[in-house]
C-alpha positions as CSV (number, residue, x, y, z in Angstrom):
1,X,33.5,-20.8,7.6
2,X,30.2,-19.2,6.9
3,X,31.4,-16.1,5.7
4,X,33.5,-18.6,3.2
5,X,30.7,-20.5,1.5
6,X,28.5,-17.1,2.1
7,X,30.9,-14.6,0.0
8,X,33.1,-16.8,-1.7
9,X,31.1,-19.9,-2.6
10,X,27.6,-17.4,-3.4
11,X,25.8,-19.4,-0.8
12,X,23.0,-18.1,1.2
13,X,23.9,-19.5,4.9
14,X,22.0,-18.9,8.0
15,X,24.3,-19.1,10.9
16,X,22.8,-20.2,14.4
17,X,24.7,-18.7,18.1
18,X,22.9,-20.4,20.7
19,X,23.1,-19.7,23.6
20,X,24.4,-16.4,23.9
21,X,23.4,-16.1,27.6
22,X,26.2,-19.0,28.4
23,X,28.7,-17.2,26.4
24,X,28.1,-14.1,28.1
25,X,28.3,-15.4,31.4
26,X,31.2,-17.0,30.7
27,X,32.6,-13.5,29.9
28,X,31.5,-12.5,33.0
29,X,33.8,-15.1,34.8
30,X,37.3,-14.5,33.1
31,X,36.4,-11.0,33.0
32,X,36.3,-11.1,37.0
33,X,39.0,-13.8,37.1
34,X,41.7,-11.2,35.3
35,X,40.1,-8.5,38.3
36,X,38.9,-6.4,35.1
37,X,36.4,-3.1,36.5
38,X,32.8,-4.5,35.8
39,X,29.9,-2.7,34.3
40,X,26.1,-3.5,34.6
41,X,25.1,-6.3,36.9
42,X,28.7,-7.7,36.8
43,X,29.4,-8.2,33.2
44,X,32.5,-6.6,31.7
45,X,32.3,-3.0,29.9
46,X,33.0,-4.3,26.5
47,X,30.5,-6.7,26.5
48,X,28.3,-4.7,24.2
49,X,31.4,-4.8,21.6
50,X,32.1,-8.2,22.2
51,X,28.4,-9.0,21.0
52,X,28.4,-6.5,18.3
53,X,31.7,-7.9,16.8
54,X,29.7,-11.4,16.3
55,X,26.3,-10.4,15.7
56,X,27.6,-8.0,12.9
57,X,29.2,-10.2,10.8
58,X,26.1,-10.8,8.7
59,X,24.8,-9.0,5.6
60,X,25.7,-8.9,1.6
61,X,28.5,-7.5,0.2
62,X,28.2,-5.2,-2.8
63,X,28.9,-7.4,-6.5
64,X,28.9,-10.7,-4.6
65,X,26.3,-13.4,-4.8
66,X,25.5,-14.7,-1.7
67,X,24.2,-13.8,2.2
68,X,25.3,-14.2,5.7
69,X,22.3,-14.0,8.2
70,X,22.8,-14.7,12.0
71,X,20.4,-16.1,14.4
72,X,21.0,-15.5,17.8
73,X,19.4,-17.2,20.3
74,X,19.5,-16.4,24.2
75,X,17.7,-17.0,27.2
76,X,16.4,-14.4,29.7
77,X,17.5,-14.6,33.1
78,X,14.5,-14.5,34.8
79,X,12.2,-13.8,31.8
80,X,14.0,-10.4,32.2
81,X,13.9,-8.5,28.9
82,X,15.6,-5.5,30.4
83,X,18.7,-7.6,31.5
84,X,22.1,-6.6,29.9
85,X,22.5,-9.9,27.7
86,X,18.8,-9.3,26.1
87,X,19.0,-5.6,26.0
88,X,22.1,-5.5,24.4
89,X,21.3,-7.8,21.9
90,X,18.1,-6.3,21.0
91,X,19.8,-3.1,20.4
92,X,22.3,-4.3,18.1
93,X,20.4,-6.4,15.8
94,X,17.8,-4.4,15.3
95,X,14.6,-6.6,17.0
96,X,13.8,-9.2,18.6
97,X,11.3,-12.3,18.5
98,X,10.0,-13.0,22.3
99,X,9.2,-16.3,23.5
100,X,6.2,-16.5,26.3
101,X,6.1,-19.8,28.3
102,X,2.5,-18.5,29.1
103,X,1.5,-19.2,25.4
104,X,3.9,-22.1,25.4
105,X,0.9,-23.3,28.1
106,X,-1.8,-22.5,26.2
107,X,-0.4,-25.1,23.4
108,X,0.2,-21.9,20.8
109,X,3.1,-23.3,18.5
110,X,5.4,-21.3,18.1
111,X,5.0,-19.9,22.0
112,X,5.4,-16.4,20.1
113,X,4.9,-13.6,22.5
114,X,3.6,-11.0,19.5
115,X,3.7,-7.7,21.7
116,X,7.1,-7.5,22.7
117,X,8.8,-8.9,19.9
118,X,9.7,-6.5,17.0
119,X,11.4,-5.5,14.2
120,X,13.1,-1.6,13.5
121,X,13.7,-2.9,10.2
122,X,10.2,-3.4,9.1
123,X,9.0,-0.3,7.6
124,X,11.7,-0.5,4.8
125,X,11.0,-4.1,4.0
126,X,7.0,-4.2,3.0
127,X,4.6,-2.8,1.1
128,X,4.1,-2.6,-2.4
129,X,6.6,-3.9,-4.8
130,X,8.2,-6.0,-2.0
131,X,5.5,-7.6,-0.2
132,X,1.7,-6.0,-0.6
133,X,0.4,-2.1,-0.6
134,X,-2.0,-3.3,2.6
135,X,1.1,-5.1,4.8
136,X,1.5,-2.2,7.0
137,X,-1.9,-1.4,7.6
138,X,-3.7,-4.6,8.0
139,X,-0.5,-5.2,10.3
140,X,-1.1,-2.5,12.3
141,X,-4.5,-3.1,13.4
142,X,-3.8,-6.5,14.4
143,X,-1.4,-5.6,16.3
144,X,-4.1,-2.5,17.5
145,X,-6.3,-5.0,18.3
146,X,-4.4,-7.7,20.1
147,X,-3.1,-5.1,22.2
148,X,-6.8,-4.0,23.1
149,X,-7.6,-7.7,23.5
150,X,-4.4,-8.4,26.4
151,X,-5.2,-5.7,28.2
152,X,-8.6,-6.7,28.7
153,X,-7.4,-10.1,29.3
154,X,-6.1,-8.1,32.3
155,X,-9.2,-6.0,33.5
156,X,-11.1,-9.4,33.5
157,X,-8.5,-10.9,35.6
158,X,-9.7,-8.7,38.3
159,X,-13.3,-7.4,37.7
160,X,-15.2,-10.5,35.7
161,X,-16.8,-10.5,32.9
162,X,-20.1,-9.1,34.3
163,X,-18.8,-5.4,33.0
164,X,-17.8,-6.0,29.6
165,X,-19.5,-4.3,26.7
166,X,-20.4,-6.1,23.4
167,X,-17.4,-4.0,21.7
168,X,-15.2,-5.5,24.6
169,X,-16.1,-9.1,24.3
170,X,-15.2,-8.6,20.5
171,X,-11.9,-7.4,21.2
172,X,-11.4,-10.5,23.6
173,X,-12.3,-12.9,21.1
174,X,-10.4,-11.2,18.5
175,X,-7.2,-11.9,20.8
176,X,-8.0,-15.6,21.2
177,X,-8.8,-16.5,17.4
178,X,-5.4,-14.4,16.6
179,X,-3.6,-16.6,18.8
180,X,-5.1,-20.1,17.6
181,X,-5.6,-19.4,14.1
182,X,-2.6,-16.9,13.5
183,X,0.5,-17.3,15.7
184,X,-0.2,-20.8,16.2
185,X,1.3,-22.4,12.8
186,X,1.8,-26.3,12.0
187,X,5.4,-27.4,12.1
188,X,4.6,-28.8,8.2
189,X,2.2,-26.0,7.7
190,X,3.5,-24.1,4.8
191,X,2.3,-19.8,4.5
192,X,3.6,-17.3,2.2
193,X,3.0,-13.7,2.5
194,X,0.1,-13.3,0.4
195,X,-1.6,-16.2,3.0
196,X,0.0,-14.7,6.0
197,X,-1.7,-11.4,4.8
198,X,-4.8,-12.6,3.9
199,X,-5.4,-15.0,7.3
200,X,-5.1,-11.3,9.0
201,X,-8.0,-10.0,7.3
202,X,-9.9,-12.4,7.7
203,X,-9.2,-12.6,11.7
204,X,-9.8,-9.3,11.9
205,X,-13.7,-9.8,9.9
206,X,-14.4,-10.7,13.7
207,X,-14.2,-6.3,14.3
208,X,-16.9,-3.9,12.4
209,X,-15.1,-1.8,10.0
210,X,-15.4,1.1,12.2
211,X,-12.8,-0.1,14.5
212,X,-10.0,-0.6,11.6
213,X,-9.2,3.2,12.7
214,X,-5.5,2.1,11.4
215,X,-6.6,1.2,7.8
216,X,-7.4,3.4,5.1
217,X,-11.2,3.3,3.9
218,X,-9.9,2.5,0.4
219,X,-7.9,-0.5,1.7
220,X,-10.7,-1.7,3.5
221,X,-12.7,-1.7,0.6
222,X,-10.2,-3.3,-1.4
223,X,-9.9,-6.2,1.4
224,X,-13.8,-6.8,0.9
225,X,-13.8,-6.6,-2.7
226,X,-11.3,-9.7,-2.5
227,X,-13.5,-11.4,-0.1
228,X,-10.5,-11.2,2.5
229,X,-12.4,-9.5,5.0
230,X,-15.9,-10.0,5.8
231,X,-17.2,-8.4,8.9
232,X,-20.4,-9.2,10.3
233,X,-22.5,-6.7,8.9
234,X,-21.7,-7.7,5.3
235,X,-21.5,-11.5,5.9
């Protein structure tokens, strides 16, 4: 039916598999039932295919109008993102987007779990002429950053705050206000990329420019030139 309106109709249809963990565990059952060999953790051998052949029917086709995009949803057994129903899945679509009921508790809407959720895909699908010439770079130091920021999250878990240095406590707030003011989004908040872009320079005007080691100087300069980013220093 989707495949219809998406290919013959010229219709742009999102198609939604939830849940995915149900279907493969009813798999699991008939596949034992008919006393088929099993593979990893019980589930059958062709369970990889049996995803693939459903997750794969998405895309354009050359000289038609129209998309097909699937959205498969699924939940981990016990949060466990190296389980053969989330592994599998990851692999054959390409990324993932990770749900944390930790941020879910913290009130962050949506729970987005920013680490461990990825796209393979990305690198061919920004920069200039498709999104901006600074996407990649301003994305990868927030996602420097916030990485710096969890893991001390982590070290002040167990030795206090007493330790930190000034650079440190930066880092830590950095990670807070990226959560609150970035991942956390309205439900009838509206962002396009050039806002999306621009909120993550000026998250990351909480770091000195020294510690943008992911950015070219140019772009940097070009980000305060437009009044995007405004460390300290220059405020």
């Amino acid at each position: 039916c989707a495949e219809y309106f998406a290919f013959h109709e010229g219709y742009n249809v999102l198609t939604i598999l939830t849940d995915m963990t149900n279907y493969a565990e009813a798999l699991r059952e008939i596949s034992a039932a008919r006393g088929e060999v099993p593979g990893r953790r019980g589930y059958p051998g062709y369970l990889y295919t049996d995803l693939a052949t459903m997750y794969e029917r998405c895309g354009r086709i050359r000289g038609r109008r129209g998309s097909h995009t699937v959205f498969p949803i699924l939940t981990m057994p016990n949060d466990d993102i190296t389980h053969p129903i989330a592994d599998l899945s990851a692999y054959i679509t390409e990324g993932q987007l990770i749900l944390s009921r930790a941020m879910h508790r913290k009130g962050i809407y949506p729970p987005m779990d920013v680490l461990p959720s990825l796209s393979r895909l990305m690198r061919s699908g920004i920069g200039e002429g498709r999104t901006r010439f600074d996407h990649r770079e301003v994305s990868d130091c927030c996602y420097y950053a916030y990485a710096e920021g969890c893991a001390l999250r982590e070290l002040v878990a167990v030795v206090g705050e007493e330790g930190l240095t000034a650079r440190d406590r930066l880092y830590l707030k950095f990670a807070d206000e990226f959560e609150r003011r970035f991942v956390n989004q309205g439900p009838y908040e509206e962002r396009d990329i050039e806002t999306t872009l621009n909120l993550m320079w000026d998250v990351l005007s909480i770091l000195p420019e020294e510690e943008l080691k992911r950015a070219d100087p140019k772009t940097i300069e070009w980000a305060k030139a437009q009044a995007i980013y405004r460390p300290k220093t220059t405020q």
